[in-house]
N, C-alpha and C positions, 0 to 999 in steps of 0.2 A: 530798118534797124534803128529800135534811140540812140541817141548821140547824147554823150559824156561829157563834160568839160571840165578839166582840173587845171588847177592854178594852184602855187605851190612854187617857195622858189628852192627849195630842197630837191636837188634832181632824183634820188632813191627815193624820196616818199612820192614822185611824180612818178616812175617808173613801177614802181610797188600798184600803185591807184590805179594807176593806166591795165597792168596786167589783171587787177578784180576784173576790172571793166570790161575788158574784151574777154574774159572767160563767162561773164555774164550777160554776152552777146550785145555789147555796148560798139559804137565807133568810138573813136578817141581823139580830144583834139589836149593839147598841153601847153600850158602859158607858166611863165616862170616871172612874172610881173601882171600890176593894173592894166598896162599900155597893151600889151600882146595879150592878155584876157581882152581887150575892149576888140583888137584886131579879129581875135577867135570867133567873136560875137558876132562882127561883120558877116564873116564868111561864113555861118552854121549856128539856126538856134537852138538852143540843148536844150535837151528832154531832164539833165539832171545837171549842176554844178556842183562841185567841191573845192569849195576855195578856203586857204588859209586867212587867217585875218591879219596877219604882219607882213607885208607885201614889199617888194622898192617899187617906189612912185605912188606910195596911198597904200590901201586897205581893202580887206575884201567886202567892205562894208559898203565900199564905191561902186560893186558892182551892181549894185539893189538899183543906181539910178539908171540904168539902161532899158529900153525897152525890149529889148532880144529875149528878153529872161521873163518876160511878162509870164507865160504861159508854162515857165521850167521850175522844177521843185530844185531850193537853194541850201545846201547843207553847209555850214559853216563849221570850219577845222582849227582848233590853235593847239598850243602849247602851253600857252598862258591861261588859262581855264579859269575865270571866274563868272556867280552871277550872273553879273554888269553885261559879262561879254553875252552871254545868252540871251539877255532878258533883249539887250538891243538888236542883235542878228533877229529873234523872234517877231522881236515889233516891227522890225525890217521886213517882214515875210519869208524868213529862213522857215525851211518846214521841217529844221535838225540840227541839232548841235553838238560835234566831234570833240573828245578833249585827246591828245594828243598825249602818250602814245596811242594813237587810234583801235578802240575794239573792231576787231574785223570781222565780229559774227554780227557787229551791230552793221557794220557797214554794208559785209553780205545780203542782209536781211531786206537794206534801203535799194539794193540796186535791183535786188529781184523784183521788189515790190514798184519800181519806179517800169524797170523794161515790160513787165506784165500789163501796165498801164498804157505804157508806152507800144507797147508792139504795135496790136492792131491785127488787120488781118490785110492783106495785100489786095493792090487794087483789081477791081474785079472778083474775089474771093468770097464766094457765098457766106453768110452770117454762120450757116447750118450745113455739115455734110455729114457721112456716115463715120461716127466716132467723135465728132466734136461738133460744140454748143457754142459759140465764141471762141473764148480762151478757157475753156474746161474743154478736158477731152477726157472719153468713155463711151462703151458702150455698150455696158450692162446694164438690166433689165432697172436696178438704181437710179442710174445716170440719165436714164431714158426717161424716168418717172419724174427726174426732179428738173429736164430741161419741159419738160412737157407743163409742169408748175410754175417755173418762170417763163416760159411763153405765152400764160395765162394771165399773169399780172402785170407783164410789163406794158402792154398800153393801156393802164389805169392810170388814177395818180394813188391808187393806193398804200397806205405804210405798210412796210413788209418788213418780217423779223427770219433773219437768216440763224439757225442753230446747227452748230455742228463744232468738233472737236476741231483744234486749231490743225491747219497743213490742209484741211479739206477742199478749201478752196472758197470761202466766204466770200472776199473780195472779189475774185472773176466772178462769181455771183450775182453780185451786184451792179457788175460792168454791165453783164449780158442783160440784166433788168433795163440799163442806161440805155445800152445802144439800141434795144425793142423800142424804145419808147418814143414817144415824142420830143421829148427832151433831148436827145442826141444832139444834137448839134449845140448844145448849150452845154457851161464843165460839169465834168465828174468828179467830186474831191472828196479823199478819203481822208478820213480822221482816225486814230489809231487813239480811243480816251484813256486807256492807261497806260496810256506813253507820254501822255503831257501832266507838266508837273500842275499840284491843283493850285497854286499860287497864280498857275497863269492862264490856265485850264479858261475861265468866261472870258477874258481877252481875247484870247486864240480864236474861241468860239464865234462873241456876238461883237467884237474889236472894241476900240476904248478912243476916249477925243483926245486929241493934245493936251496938256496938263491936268487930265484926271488924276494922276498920281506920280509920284517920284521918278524922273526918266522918260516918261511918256511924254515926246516933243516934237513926234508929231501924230498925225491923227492916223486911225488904224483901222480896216476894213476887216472883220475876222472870216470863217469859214461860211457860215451864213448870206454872209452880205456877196462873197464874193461866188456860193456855188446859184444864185440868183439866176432862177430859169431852166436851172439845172436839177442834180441830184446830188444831195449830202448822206454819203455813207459815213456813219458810227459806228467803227468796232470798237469790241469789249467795252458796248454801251455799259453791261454790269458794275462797270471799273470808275463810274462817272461818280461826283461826288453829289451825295444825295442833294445839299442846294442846291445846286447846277440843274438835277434832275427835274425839283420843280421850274424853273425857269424853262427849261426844254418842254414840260408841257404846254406852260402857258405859251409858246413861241407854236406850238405844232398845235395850240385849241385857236390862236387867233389869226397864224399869219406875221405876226409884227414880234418886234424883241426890240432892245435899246440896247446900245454900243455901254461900256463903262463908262461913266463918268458923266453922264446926260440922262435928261429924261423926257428927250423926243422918241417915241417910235417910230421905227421902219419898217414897212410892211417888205415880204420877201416873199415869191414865188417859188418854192423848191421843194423838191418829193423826199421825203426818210428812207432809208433803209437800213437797216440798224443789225449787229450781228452779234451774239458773243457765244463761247464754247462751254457755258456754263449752263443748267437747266434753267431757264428762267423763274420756273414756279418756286425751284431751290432758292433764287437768289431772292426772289422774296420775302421765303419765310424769315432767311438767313438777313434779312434789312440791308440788303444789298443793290434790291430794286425798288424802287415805288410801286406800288400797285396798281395805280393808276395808271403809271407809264408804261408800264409792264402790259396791261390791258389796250393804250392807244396807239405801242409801235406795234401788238402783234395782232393788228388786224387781221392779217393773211401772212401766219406764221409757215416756214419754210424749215424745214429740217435737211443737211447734207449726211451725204453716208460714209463713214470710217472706211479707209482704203480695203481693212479687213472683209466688209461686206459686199466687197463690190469682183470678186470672184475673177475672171480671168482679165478684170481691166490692171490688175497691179503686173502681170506682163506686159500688156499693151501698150501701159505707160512707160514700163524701165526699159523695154524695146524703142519706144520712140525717143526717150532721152541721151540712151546711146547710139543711136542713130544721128541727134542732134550732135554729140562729140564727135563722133566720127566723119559728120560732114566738116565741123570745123578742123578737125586735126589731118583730114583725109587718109584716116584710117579705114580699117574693115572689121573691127571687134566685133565678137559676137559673147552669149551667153551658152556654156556647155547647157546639155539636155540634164546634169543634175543640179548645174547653178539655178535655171530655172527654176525646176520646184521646187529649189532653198526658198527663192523670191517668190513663191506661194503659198508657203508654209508658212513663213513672219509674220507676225503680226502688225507691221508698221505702226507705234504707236504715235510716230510725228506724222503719219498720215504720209499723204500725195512729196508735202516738202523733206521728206525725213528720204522716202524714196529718190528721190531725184537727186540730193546732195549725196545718197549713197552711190547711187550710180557715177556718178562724178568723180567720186573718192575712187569706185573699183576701176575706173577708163583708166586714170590717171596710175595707178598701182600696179595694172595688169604688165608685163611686158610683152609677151604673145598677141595675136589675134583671140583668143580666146579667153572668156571670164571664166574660170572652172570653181568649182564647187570650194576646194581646200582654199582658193582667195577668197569665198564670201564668207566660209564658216564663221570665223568670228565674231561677225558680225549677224549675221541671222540664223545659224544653227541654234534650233532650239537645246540640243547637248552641247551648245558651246557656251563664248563666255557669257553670251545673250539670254541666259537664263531668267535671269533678274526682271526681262523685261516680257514675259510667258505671264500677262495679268489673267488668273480666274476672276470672272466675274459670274455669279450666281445670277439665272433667270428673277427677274425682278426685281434686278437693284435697282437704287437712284442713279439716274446721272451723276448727281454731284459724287456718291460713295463709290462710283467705278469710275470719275474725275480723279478721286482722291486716291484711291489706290493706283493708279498709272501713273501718277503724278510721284509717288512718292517711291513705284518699283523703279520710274526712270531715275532720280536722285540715288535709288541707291545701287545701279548701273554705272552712276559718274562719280561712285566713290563721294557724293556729298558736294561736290563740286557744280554750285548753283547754275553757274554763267554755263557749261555744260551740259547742265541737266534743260535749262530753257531753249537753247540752241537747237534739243535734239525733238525736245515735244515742241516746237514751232511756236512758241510766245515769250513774248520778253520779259527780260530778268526781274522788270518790278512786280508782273505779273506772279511770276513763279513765287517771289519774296511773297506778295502779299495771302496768296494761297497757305503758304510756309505759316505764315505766322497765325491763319486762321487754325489749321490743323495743330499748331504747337498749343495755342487756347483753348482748343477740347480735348488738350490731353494727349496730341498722338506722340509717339516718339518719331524724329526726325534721324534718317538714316547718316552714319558719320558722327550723331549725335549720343548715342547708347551704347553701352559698353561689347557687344557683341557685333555691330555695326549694320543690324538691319532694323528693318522699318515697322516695326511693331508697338503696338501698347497693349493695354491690358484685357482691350474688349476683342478688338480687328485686329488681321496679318495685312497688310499692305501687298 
C-alpha cells in the first residue's frame, strides 16, 4: 500500500487530505507542524507528501532537506499563491504546486497517478497472470495484442511512442515497458509536458546551475539527470514547446544535454518513452510536433485501445473496481443484470479512468447491495441525460476530427464547464484550454459559447 504524508496545521484540510487519500488506497500518516512532519519521516517513507508551506516551527520548504523523501513525489500546498512560491518548491524538487482552496480533481488526478506508480505487485506476484499485464488489466483479444507489443520491446533500449485517447492507460504502459526491461531497478519518472508551465518546462527537464537566473540559488538536477539509468516517460510529448522539442532531439541523437545556465555537457544513460492522445502525423501537419522527433520517438510506435473496443473487458473492469470498494468498505454490491449492459452499452469517452471514478461515484450512491439500472441511467443511458456524449464518427475519420468532436460533445455534456469537461475525458484543464483555443481558430463554435448552446459551426456538428 503507498503511504501519504500530509502536514498541514489546519486540522479540516488535514482530515479532508487524509480521507482523498485513503479512498485512493493510500495509508496515512498526519503532522500538523515541521517537527512531527520530521517525526513521520522517521517512522515511514512516503511514496507522496502534501505539505502546506506556512508551518509552526519553519516551512514546508524544510522538508526538501531530509533524506526520507529522496525517492517520494513532493506536492506543495498554500494559500498564499504566488510565482516565487512555485518557482522555489519546483527548484526544490516539488513535482506540484496546490494553490489553496485546493482543486480536488487536480489533486484526485495526483494521487491516482502517484498509488499506480506506487502500488506494485505484491511479493511473490507474477509480472503476468490471466487478465493482467502489470498494472493494466484485460483480457480481450486488444489487450492481449498490445501486452504481447510491449513484451517485445521491453528488453530493448528501443524509443517507443505509446498513442491512445487519454484514460487508456499510457503510463502503466510504460511502467510495464520499465519493469521488462533491464532497467528495473533503476527509476521510472514520469513527466506530465503539458502540465509544466513553459517558463520553467527546460529547467524541470535538463535542471539549471546556481545563479543561472533570478532565484536559482542553488544548483538543480532536472528529470534527465535524475531518471539516469533508468526510464524517462513523456506524456502529451505533443504539448512540448517546439524549442524544447529541438533540444530533446539533440539530447536523444547524442546522449548528453546541458543543465541551464552552463555549457558543460552530461552524458545520460536513459531509455524514452514518449505518449500523447493526439495522432501524431495530425500533430505534425498542425506544427505541433517536429518531424523529426516525431520520426525518432516513434521508432516502435504502440497504439492503446478505447475502452469502447475492448468488448467484454469494460465489465471486467467495473466488476474488479467494485470488488475493490467493497473489500475496502466490507460491503457485498453487486451490478443488476440490466446495470450491466447499461455498462456495455456506453461509450466511455474518458476511457478505463472515466469508468473507474464512475464506479466509485455508483458504490458510494447506491444504498442496497445492488447497483440497478435506474441508478446508472443518467449517467450512461444512451435515452438519458448522456446523450450528448453518443459521438458518431464516420469510418475514416482523422484521429484528430473524431478528437475534436468528443472533445467538444463532452464540453457540451458539462454545460461549458471546462474544469468539468477535462476531469471527465481524463486530461487536464491546460490541455483541454489549449485544444479549445485551436478549434475556436478554425472557426468551430464552442458549446455554452453560441446562441443555441451546442457545439456546431458551419462546416461540422461536433
Amino acid at each position: 500500500m503507498p503511504h501519504l504524508l500530509i502536514v498541514d496545521d489546519d486540522d479540516a484540510i488535514r482530515e479532508t487530505l487524509a480521507e482523498m487519500g485513503r479512498d485512493s488506497g493510500f495509508s496515512v500518516a498526519l503532522a500538523g507542524s515541521v517537527k512531527d512532519a520530521l517525526i513521520q519521516l522517521e517512522r515511514q517513507a512516503p511514496d507522496l507528501v502534501l505539505t502546506d508551506v506556512r508551518l509552526p516551527g519553519g516551512n514546508g520548504m524544510d522538508i526538501f532537506k531530509n533524506v526520507a523523501i529522496a525517492s517520494a513525489e513532493v506536492v506543495v500546498m498554500t494559500g498564499h499563491g504566488s510565482v516565487d512560491y512555485a518557482v522555489q518548491a519546483l527548484r526544490l524538487g516539488a513535482s506540484d504546486f496546490l494553490v489553496k482552496p485546493i482543486c480536488m480533481e487536480r489533486l484526485n488526478d495526483i494521487l491516482t497517478r502517484v498509488a499506480a506508480n506506487a502500488g506494485g505487485d505484491l511479493p511473490g506476484m507474477p509480472f503476468e497472470e490471466p487478465g493482467r499485464f502489470g498494472k493494466l488489466f484485460g483480457k480481450s483479444e486488444r489487450m492481449l495484442e498490445l501486452y504481447r507489443q510491449l513484451g517485445r520491446v521491453a528488453p530493448t533500449n528501443v524509443t517507443t511512442l505509446l498513442i491512445g485517447e487519454s484514460g487508456t492507460g499510457k503510463e502503466l504502459a510504460a511502467h510495464a515497458v520499465h519493469e521488462l526491461s533491464t532497467r528495473r531497478q533503476r527509476p521510472f519518472i514520469a513527466v506530465n509536458c503539458g502540465a509544466i508551465s513553459p517558463n520553467l518546462i527546460e529547467s524541470e527537464m535538463f535542471g539549471h546551475e546556481r545563479g543561472s537566473f533570478t532565484g536559482a540559488d542553488r544548483q538543480h538536477k532536472g528529470y534527465f539527470e535524475r531518471a539516469d539509468g533508468g526510464t524517462l516517460f513523456l506524456d502529451e510529448v505533443t504539448e512540448m514547446p517546439l524549442d524544447l522539442q529541438v533540444k530533446l532531439l539533440r539530447v536523444l541523437e547524442t546522449g548528453k544535454f546541458m543543465r541551464v545556465g552552463t555549457n558543460r555537457e552530461i552524458s545520460c544513460d536513459i531509455r524514452i518513452i514518449a505518449a500523447t492522445n493526439r495522432n501524431p502525423e495530425q500533430a505534425v501537419q498542425e506544427g505541433k510536433l517536429r518531424e523529426d522527433l516525431y520520426y525518432r520517438l516513434s521508432v516502435f510506435p504502440i497504439e492503446l485501445p478505447p475502452l469502447r473496443e475492448r468488448g467484454d473487458d469494460i465489465l471486467f473492469l467495473a466488476r474488479r473496481f467494485l470488488q475493490s470498494q467493497n473489500q475496502e468498505s466490507g460491503k457485498n454490491k453487486d451490478f443488476s443484470p440490466q446495470a450491466a449492459e447499461l455498462l456495455k452499452q456506453y461509450e466511455w469517452p474518458g476511457n478505463v479512468r472515466e469508468l473507474k471514478n464512475f464506479v466509485r461515484r455508483a458504490f458510494i450512491l447506491a444504498d442496497g447491495d445492488v447497483l440497478d439500472a435506474d441508478m446508472l441511467a443518467p449517467h450512461v443511458s444512451p435515452g438519458g441525460d448522456a446523450e450528448s456524449a453518443q459521438v458518431s464518427v464516420p469510418v475514416g475519420e482523422t484521429l484528430a476530427e473524431a478528437d475534436r468532436r468528443l472533445i467538444l460533445a463532452t464540453l457540451e455534456r458539462c454545460n461549458g464547464v471546462k474544469k468539468q469537461a477535462a476531469l471527465m475525458l481524463g486530461i487536464s484543464p491546460k490541455t483541454l484550454y489549449n485544444r479549445l483555443e485551436e478549434y475556436a481558430a478554425a472557426g468551430y463554435v464552442l458549446p455554452g459559447e453560441d446562441a443555441g448552446g451546442g457545439a456546431r459551426n458551419s462546416r461540422n456538428a461536433a
